[in-house]
C-alpha positions in Angstrom: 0.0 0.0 0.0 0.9 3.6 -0.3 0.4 6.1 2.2 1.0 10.1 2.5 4.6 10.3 3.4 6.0 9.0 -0.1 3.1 10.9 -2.5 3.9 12.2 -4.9 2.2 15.9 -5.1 -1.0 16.6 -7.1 -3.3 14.7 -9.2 -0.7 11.5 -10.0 -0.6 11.8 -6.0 -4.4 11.5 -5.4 -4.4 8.9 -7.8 -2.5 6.7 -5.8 -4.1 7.8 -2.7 -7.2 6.8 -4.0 -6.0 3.5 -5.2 -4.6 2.4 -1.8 -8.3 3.8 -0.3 -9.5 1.1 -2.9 -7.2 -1.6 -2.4 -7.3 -1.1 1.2 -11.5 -1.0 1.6 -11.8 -4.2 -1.1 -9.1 -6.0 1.5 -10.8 -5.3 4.2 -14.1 -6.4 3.2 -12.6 -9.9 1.9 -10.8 -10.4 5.1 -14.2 -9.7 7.2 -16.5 -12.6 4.3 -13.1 -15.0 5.6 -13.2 -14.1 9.0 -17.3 -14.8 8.9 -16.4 -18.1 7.5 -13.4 -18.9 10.0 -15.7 -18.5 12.7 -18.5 -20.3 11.3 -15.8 -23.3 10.2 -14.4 -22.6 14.3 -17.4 -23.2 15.9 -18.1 -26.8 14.0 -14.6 -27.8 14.9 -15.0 -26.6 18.5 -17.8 -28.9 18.9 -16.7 -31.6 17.3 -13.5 -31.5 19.5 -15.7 -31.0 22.8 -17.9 -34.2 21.3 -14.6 -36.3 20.9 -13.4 -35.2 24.3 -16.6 -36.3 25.8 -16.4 -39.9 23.9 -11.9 -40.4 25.3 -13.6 -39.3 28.7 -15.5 -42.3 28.5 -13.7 -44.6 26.7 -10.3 -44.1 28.7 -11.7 -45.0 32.5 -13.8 -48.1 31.1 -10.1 -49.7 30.1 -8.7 -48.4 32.8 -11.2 -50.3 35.3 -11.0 -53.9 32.9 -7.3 -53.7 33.3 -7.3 -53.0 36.9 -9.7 -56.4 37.0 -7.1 -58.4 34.9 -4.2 -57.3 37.0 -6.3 -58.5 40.2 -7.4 -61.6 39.2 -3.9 -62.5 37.2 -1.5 -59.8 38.2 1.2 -58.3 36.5 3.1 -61.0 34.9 0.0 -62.1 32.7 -0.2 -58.3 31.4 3.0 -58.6 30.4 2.6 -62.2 28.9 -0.5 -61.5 27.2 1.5 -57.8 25.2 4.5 -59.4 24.3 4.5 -60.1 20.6 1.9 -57.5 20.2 2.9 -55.0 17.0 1.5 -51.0 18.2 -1.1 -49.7 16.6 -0.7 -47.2 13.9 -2.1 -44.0 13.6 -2.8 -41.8 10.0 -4.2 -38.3 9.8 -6.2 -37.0 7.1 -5.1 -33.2 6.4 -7.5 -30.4 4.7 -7.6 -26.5 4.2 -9.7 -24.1 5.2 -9.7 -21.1 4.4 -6.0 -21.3 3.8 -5.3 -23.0 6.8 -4.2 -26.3 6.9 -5.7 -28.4 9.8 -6.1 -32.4 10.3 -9.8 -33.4 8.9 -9.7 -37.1 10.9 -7.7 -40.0 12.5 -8.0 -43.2 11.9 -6.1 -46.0 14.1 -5.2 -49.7 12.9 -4.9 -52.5 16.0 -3.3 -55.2 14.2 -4.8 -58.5 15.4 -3.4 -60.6 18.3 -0.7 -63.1 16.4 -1.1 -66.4 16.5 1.3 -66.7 18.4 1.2 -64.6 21.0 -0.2 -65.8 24.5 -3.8 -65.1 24.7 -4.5 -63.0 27.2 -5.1 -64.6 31.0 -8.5 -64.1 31.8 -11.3 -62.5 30.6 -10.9 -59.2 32.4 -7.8 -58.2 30.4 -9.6 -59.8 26.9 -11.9 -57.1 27.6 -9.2 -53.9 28.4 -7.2 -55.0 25.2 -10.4 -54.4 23.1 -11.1 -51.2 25.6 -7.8 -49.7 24.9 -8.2 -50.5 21.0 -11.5 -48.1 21.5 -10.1 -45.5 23.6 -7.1 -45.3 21.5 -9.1 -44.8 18.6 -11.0 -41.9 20.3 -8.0 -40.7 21.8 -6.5 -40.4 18.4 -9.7 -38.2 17.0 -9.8 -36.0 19.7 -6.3 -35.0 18.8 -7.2 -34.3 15.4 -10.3 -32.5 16.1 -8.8 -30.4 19.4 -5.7 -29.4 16.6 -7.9 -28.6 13.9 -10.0 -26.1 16.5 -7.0 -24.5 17.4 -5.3 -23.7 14.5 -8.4 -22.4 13.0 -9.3 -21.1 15.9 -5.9 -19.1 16.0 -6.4 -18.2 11.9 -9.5 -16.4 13.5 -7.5 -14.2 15.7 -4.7 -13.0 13.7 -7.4 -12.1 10.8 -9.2 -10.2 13.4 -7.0 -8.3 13.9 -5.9 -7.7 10.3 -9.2 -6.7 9.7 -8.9 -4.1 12.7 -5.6 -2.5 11.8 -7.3 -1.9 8.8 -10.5 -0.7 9.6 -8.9 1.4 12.7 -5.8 2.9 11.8 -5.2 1.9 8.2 -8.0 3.1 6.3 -8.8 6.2 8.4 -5.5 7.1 7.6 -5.6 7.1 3.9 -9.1 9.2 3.9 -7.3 11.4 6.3 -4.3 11.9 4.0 -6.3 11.4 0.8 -8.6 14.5 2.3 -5.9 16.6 2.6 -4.5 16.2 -0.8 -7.6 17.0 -2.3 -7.5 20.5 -0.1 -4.0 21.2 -1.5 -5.6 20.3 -4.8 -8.2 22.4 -5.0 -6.0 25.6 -3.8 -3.5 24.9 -6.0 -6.0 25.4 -8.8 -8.0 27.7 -7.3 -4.3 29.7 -7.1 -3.5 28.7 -10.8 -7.1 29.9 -12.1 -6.5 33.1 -10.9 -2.4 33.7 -12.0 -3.9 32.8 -15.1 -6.5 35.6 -15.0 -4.1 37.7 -13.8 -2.2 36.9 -16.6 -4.8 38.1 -19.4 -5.6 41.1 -17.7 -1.7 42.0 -18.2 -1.7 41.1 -21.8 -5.1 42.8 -22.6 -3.5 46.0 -20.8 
């Protein structure tokens, strides 16, 4: 953008004032239509994050209490028994944009299935907390995605708020400010040409 301190002086000055004005007004009306949508696209992601948190919340003590079963029926040495072998689970995250800003869209988890040749778990308590953990796992691993998603959108939402008000607050007001004040010096600088150049044919007529 251009502001008052480099103008040049006149009309080519103006010009460019008034260009800047433009420039300046059309940019800050597309930032406020993408900050509308930002928010709109925040407040899905925000509840969607609050639903998966709700979902882990569960999830995550039901495993924790089959486990605590297994241990006190088998103890430790069958926990150990029935995970060795066992490959980890693998997690992959589905990326999008919006609105420019790149966020995680999902998150799916693969639990490979028990080998055959791993030791079957020792009781039915811990059968249960392995297929617990698989589920809270799973949910664990969406709530990540959709907790990251709401923040950096959420923080896309912010710094365009604040583009939007720099512009709106200081920017533009500055530019009509300046852009006024050119067209004062305008005007008396013709208004002080129109009448040199009267004065001037009153000579030559004399």
């Amino acid at each position: 953008m251009t502001g008052g301190r480099h103008t040049p002086p006149g009309r080519a000055g103006r010009l460019r004032l008034r260009h800047s004005l433009d420039v300046a007004e059309r940019g800050a009306d597309l930032l406020e239509q993408k900050l509308r949508i930002l928010r709109s696209e925040h407040e899905r992601l925000a509840s969607a994050a609050e639903e998966a948190a709700r979902a882990w919340h569960d999830l995550f003590p039901e495993a924790e209490r089959w486990l605590l079963r297994g241990l006190l029926l088998s103890g430790e040495p069958a926990l150990d028994a029935a995970a060795t072998g066992l490959a980890p689970a693998e997690v992959t995250v589905e990326w999008t944009t919006s609105m420019g800003v790149r966020h995680p869209a999902a998150a799916s988890v693969s639990v490979p299935a028990r080998p055959p040749t791993a030791a079957a778990p020792a009781n039915t308590a811990l059968v249960h907390a392995e297929a617990a953990y698989a589920r809270a796992v799973r949910a664990a691993a969406e709530y990540a995605a959709a907790r990251s998603a709401a923040e950096l959108v959420g923080a896309e939402v912010v710094s365009t708020r604040h583009r939007v008000r720099a512009l709106r607050r200081h920017w533009i007001p500055r530019l009509r400010e300046t852009l006024d004040r050119a067209d004062l010096a305008l005007e008396q600088a013709e208004h002080e040409d129109g009448v040199r150049r009267r004065w001037a044919a009153r000579s030559i007529e004399r």
